[in-house]
C-alpha positions, -999 to +999 in steps of 0.1 A: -410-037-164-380-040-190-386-050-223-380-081-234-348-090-256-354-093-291-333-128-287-351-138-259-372-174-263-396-193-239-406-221-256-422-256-250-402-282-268-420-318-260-402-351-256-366-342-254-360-366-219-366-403-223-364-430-192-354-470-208-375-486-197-402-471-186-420-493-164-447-489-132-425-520-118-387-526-112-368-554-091-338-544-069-309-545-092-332-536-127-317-501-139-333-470-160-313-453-185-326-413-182-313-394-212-316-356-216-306-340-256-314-309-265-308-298-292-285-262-302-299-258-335-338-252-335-347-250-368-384-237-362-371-211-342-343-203-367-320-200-336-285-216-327-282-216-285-249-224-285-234-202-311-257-174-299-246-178-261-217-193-258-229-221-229-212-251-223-232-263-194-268-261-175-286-272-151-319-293-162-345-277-134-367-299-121-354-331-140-361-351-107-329-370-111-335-365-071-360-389-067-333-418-077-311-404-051-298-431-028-303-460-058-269-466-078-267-434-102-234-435-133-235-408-149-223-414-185-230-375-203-234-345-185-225-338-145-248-339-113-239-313-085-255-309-053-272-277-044-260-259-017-292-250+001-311-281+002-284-310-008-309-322-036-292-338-063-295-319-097-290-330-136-262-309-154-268-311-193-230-305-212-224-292-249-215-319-273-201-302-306-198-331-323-233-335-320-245-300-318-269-308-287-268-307-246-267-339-228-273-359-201-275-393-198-273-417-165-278-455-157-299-457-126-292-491-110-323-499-085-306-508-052-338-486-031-371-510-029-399-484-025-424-463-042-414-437-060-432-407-077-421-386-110-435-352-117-424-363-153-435-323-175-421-297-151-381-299-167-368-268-181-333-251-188-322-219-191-295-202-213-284-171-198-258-162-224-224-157-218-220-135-246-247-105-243-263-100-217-297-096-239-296-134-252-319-155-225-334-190-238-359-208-219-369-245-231-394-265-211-401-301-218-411-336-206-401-369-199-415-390-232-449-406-230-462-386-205-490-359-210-490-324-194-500-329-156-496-371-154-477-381-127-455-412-132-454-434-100-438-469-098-423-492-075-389-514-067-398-544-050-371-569-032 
């Protein structure tokens, strides 16, 4: 096994994704806004991502932006790409350095009725730095309001 990095981080930061508004029932037509910001600067950490890896874009694993797929989805910050092996639909957090963070923020238009289901604590992004290849970041998170292991389920009705 290969010693970890002395840069290295895998931490837990809680509450950096949001969904307005959160609700357990939507109409057809009723839209979400689903904003992702994390932060580059973590002061507790004493650690700058971006300035220590040089990153101007990730992928948000697991941010379920999926489950919307085939509803009315603008993306306003950030990018969504397909993946190649399975066609999912994926959440692509950008650098803002204006802001110092990574973003991504959609409007979700409801145009789907159905039930839907959110695995709402499994998001995380990694930083595999573009500068050295001993700087790896790892930051898991949640959607807010939602404890470890709650699922969020909901429904868009005619």
């Amino acid at each position: 096994m290969e010693p970890m990095c002395p840069n290295e981080l895998d931490t837990y930061i809680p509450d950096l994704i949001s969904i307005e508004p959160l609700d357990t029932v939507y109409q057809v037509g009723d839209q979400i806004v689903y904003t992702a910001i994390i932060p580059s600067r973590i002061d507790s950490l004493n650690i700058d991502i971006y300035e220590n890896t040089g990153v101007t874009s990730i992928w948000l694993l697991s941010s379920e932006i999926h489950k919307f797929d085939g509803n009315d989805i603008d993306v306003i910050k950030g990018f969504t790409r397909r993946l190649d092996y399975d066609n999912s639909l994926q959440a692509y957090l950008t650098y803002n350095p204006t802001d110092k963070v990574y973003e991504f923020q959609a409007r979700i238009i409801f145009t789907q009725p159905g039930d839907y289901s959110v695995f709402p604590d499994g998001m995380e992004v990694f930083f595999n730095s573009e500068n050295s290849s001993s700087l790896d970041y790892e930051i898991k998170t949640n959607i807010q309001g939602f404890e470890i292991g709650e699922m969020w389920e909901f429904r868009v009705v005619p």
